[in-house]
Structure formats: structure tokens, C-alpha cells
VMD Tcl script that draws the C-alpha trace (Angstrom):
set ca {
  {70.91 110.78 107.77}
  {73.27 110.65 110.64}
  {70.85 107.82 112.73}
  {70.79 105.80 109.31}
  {74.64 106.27 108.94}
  {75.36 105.06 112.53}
  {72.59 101.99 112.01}
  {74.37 101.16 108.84}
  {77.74 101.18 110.64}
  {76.40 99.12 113.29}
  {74.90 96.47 110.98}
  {78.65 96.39 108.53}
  {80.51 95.93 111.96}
  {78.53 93.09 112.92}
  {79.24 91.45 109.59}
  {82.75 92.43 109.49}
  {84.71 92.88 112.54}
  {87.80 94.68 110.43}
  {85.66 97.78 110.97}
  {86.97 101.17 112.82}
  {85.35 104.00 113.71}
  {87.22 106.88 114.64}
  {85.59 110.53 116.33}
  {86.58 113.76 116.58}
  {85.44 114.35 120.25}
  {81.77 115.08 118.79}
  {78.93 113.43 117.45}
  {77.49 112.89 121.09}
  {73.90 111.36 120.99}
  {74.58 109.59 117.73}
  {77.43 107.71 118.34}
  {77.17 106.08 121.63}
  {75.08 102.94 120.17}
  {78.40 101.76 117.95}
  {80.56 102.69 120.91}
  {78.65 100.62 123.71}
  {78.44 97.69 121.02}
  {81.77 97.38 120.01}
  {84.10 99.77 122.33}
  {86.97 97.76 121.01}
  {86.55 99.40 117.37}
  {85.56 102.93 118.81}
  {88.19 105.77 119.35}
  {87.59 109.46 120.47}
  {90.91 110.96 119.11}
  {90.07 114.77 120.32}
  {90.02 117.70 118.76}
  {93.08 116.52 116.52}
  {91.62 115.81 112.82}
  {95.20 115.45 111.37}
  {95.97 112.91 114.05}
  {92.82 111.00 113.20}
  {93.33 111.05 109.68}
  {96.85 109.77 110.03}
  {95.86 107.48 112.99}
  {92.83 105.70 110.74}
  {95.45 105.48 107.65}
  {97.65 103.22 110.08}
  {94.84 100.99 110.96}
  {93.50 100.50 107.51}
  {96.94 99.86 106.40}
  {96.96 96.64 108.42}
  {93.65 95.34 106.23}
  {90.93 97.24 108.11}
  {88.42 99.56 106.97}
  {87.90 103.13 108.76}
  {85.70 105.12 109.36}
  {86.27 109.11 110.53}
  {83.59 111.81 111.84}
  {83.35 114.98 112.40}
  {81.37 118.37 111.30}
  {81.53 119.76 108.06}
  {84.55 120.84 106.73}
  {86.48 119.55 110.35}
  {87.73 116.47 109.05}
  {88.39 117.58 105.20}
  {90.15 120.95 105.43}
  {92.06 120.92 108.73}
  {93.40 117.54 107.41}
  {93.54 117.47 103.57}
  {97.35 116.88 103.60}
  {97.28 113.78 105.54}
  {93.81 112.51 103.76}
  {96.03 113.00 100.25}
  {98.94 111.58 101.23}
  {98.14 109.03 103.67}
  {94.42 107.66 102.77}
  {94.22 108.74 99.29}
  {97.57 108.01 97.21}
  {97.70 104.77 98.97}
  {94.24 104.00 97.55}
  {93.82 103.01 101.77}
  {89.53 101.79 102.95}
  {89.13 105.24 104.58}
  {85.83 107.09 104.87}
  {86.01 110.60 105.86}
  {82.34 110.99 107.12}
  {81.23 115.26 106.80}
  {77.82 115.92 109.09}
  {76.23 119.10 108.08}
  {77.12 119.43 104.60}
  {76.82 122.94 103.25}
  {75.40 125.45 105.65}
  {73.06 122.76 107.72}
  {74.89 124.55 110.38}
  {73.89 127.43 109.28}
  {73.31 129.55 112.79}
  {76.67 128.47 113.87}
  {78.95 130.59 111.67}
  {81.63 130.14 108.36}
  {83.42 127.81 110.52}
  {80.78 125.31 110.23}
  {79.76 125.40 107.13}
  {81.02 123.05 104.18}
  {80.57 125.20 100.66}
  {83.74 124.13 99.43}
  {84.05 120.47 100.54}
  {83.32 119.04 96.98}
  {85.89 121.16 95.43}
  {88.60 119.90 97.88}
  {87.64 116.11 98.27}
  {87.01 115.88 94.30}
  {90.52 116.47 93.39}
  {91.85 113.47 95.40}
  {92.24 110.86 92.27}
  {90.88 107.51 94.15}
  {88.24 109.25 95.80}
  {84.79 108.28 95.64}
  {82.21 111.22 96.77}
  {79.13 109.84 98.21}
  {76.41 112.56 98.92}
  {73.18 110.93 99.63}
  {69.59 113.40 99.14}
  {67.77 111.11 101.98}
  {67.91 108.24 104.47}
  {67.83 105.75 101.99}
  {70.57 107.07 100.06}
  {72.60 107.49 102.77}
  {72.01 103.09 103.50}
  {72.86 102.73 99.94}
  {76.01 104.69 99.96}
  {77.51 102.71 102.88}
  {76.66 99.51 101.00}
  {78.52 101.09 97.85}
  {81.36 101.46 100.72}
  {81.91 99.09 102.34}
  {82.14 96.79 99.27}
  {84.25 98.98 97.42}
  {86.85 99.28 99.99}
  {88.76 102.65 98.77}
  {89.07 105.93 99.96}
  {85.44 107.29 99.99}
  {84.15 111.04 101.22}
  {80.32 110.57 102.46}
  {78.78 113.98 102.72}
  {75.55 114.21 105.28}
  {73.21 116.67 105.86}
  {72.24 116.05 110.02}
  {69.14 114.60 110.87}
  {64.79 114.29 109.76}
  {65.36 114.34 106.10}
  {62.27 112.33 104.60}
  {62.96 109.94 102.41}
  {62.47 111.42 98.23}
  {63.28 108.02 96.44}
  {62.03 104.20 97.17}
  {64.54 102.69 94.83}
  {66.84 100.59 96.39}
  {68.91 99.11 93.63}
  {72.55 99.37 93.99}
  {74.27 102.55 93.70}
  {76.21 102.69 90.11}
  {79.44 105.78 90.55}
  {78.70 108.15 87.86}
  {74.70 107.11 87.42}
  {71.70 109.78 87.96}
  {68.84 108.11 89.73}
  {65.40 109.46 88.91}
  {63.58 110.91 92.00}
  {60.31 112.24 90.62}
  {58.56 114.75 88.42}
  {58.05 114.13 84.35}
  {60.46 111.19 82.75}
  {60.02 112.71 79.48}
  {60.52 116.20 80.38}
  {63.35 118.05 77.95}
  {64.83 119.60 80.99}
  {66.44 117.18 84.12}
  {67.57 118.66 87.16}
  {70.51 116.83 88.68}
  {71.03 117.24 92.01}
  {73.86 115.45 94.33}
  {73.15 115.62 98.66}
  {70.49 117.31 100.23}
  {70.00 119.80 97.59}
  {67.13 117.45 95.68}
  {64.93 118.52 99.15}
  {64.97 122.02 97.80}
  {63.26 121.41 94.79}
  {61.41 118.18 95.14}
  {57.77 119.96 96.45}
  {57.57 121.79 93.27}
  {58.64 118.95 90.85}
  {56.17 116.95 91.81}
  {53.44 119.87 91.41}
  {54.61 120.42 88.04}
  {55.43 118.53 84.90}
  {58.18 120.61 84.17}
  {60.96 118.93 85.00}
  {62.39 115.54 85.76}
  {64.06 115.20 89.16}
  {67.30 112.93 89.36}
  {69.96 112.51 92.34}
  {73.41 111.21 91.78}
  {74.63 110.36 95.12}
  {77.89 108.67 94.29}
  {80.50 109.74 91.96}
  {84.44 111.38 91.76}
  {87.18 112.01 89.16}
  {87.48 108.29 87.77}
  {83.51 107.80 87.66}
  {82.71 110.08 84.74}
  {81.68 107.51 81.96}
  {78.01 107.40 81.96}
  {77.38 111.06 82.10}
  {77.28 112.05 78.42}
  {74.50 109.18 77.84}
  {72.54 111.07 80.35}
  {73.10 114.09 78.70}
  {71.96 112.93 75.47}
  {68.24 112.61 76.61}
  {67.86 116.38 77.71}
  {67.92 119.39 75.77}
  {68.84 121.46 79.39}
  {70.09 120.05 82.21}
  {70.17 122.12 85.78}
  {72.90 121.01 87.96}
  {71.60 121.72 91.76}
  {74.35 121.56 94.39}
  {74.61 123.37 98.52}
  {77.76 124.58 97.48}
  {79.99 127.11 95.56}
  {79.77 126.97 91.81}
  {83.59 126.38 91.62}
  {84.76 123.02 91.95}
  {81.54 121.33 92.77}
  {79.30 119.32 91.58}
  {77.90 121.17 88.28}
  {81.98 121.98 87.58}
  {82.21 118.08 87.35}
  {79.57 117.98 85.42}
  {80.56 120.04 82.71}
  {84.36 118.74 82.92}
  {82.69 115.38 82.46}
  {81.15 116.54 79.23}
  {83.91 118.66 78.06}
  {84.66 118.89 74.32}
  {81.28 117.21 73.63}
  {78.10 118.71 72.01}
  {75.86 118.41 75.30}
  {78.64 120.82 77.26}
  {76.20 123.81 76.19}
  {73.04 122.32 77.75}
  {74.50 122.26 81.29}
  {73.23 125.47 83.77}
  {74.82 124.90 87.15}
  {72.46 126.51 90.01}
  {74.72 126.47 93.56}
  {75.45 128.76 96.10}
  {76.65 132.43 95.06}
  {79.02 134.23 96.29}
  {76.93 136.65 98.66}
  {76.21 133.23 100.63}
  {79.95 133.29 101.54}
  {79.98 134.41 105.58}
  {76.71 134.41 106.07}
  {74.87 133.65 109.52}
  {71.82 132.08 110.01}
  {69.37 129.58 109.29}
  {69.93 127.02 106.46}
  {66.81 128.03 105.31}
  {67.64 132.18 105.12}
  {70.69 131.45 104.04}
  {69.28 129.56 101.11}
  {66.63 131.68 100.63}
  {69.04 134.44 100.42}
  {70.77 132.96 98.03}
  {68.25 131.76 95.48}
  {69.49 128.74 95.63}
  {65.62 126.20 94.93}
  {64.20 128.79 92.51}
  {63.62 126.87 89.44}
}
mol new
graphics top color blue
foreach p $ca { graphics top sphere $p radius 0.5 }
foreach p [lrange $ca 0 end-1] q [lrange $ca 1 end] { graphics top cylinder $p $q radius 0.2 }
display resetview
């Protein structure tokens, strides 16, 4: 996802040169291509996140669309403040791009991992979450973008996901995109990010189930979920993060006061996966988290 995020960067700035891309002294071995293209609208701002979030709100004040990135939760919880009140409220082209979503940095400790990242970014009004399950997501998402031209939160796992989907049609905010398994299944799972890669092995060995990723949606993007809902009789929300505040919480807010609340089970990390150290795969193993 990252290689496709930095191609897709590439290709936008070479249509449009009102593009900035801003780095939090990492992504080394990824980045350099977009840097050694257009040095002009590359910045390494150090190991200052608030300063970079401030710094790309002053830019894309001016009519220029930003781009920060940084590790997991980095760039979202050491700067919230400044990404509410300068990028958000002010509705400002800023995407605050997350590597390593959930515990993809799993080995490295709590301090890498993002397991509460939806739950923080979600509650910005004018944000649009973009969490892509593959590659070809992740191209889609920066189309969705770069058009839209608002604050935007793209969440990436790190690097040789396969692609799960060939459809390429626009991404819709709000609108599940069917992956695989059995269309006219009674259960869907609905998965946002890399958690579809969990389960998609035994959907398509089974018949059980019909396999859908919504890669883009947020607080003002809620409108088309209760027609989805309509079509299942249970619907499993799959998410690499906490139950609160994520993805399956938006879910069921979404469908609040309506009939098809009830059919919503949200599977997502537990507790117990809280602190953990070690692979992503232990830790979701540990945690249950693909068992459907």
C-alpha cells in the first residue's frame, strides 16, 4: 500500500503542481522517488508532528493541497489539537497519511500501534476516513482525494498486500463494495482497511458469507448504510481496532433508532490485545480477531 500511495502521489503531483508533501523524518525507502522528482514540494519537518500539522494547514490555506506522513498513530494523536483546529474546522485539503494501521507494527511495541486511530479521526466533523483493504483501494482512495479536496485521514497497512478486489469504479463515501464470497448470502461481513485480508481465504472456500469492504467513509457519509442493511439478516462488522469508536460503532450509530440496529455484531480487537508485543499475526491470533 505504501509503494501504491507514493506512485499515486507522484502521478496527482504531475497533474497538479499545488501538491505538498510533508514527512515526519521517516518513511525512508518509500519516499525518496516524490522527493528527487519534485524537491520543491517535499519537506522533512522532524520529529515535530504538531509543527507539521500546523505547517501543512498554512500551505493549504494559500490553495494547495497537503499531504502528511508518518507511522501509525504519530501524526493523529501527538497532533489531534492542531489537525481539529487548524485542518479540520477550516474544512482545509489536508491528508493525514497513518502507515501501519493497527498493530502492522506489531513487534515494535504500544507506541506503534494504531487501535484507536478511527475513534479519534472519526469525531473530526469534515473528515473523510479512507482505509483501503489492498493496493487498488489504496489508488482509488487518493483519486476520491484529491478530487474532493477536504480534510481526509488515509489509513495504510505497510507494504505486499495482494490485491482482494478488481473493481475499479469510483469510490462512493458511505458505500460497501463487494469483495467476494456468496452475493445472496443472509449474512455480509463488512470490513474497512486491511482487516478484509483476515477473512478473505475462508470466504471464498465457503458460501457462507458475502465479503464487502468500505474503504471510504466519516461522520457526514452515513446515508447509504441502512439500504445495505436491509439486504442482510446479520451483518459482521470486521475492523484492526478497538470496538469503541471504530468502525462497527459507526456502523451501528449509522443505523441507530432503525429496525436493522439489532442485526449488527461488531468483531474488532479486544481488550487483552491492548499492550501487546509481537507479530501482527500473534497478536491477531491472540485476539480472535478472523474467526468467523
Amino acid at each position: 500500500m505504501r509503494t501504491t500511495f507514493i506512485e499515486s502521489l507522484i502521478s496527482l503531483r504531475r497533474q497538479k503542481n499545488d501538491v505538498f508533501f510533508l514527512v515526519g523524518d521517516l518513511g525512508y525507502s518509500v519516499i525518496e522517488p516524490f522527493q528527487t522528482e519534485f524537491p520543491e514540494s517535499f519537506y522533512n519537518i522532524g520529529i515535530a508532528e504538531q509543527n507539521m500539522a500546523g505547517i501543512a494547514a498554512g500551505i493549504a490555506s494559500e490553495g494547495n493541497q497537503v499531504f502528511i506522513y508518518s507511522i501509525g498513530n504519530f501524526n493523529t494523536f501527538r497532533c489531534a489539537e492542531q489537525i481539529r483546529n487548524d485542518i479540520d474546522y477550516h474544512n482545509l485539503p489536508v491528508c493525514t497519511v497513518s502507515v501501519g494501521g493497527g498493530v502492522a507494527y506489531g513487534n515494535m511495541g504500544y507506541s506503534h500501534h494504531a487501535i484507536q486511530d478511527y475513534a479519534l479521526m472519526r469525531s473530526f466533523p469534515n473528515m473523510l476516513i479512507c482505509a483501503p483493504s489492498c493496493p487498488l483501494e489504496t489508488k482509488l482512495c487518493m483519486d476520491l482525494i484529491a478530487e474532493r479536496r477536504g480534510p481526509a485521514y488515509l489509513r495504510l497497512h505497510k507494504a505486499g498486500e495482494p490485491d482482494i478486489t478488481g473493481c475499479t469504479d469510483p469510490l462512493e463515501p458511505g458505500v460497501p463494495r463487494f469483495i467476494a464470497g456468496n452475493k445472496t448470502s443472509s449474512t455480509a461481513i463488512l470490513a474497512t482497511g486491511f482487516a478484509a485480508q483476515g477473512v478473505i481465504d475462508k470466504v471464498r472456500e465457503s458460501d457462507k458469507y458475502a465479503l464487502f469492504s468500505m474503504p471510504a467513509w466519516g461522520m457526514r457519509f452515513r446515508d447509504h448504510v441502512q439500504s445495505f442493511a436491509s439486504n442482510y439478516l446479520q451483518i459482521i462488522t470486521l475492523e484492526d481496532h478497538l470496538m469503541d469508536g471504530g468502525f462497527g460503532s459507526w456502523i451501528l450509530e449509522s443505523l441507530a433508532g432503525t429496525i436493522h440496529a439489532s442485526k449488527i455484531h461488531i468483531q474488532a480487537l479486544p481488550l487483552e490485545a491492548v499492550g501487546k508485543v509481537g507479530k501482527e499475526s500473534y497478536i491477531h491470533q491472540l485476539s480472535h480477531l478472523f474467526d468467523i
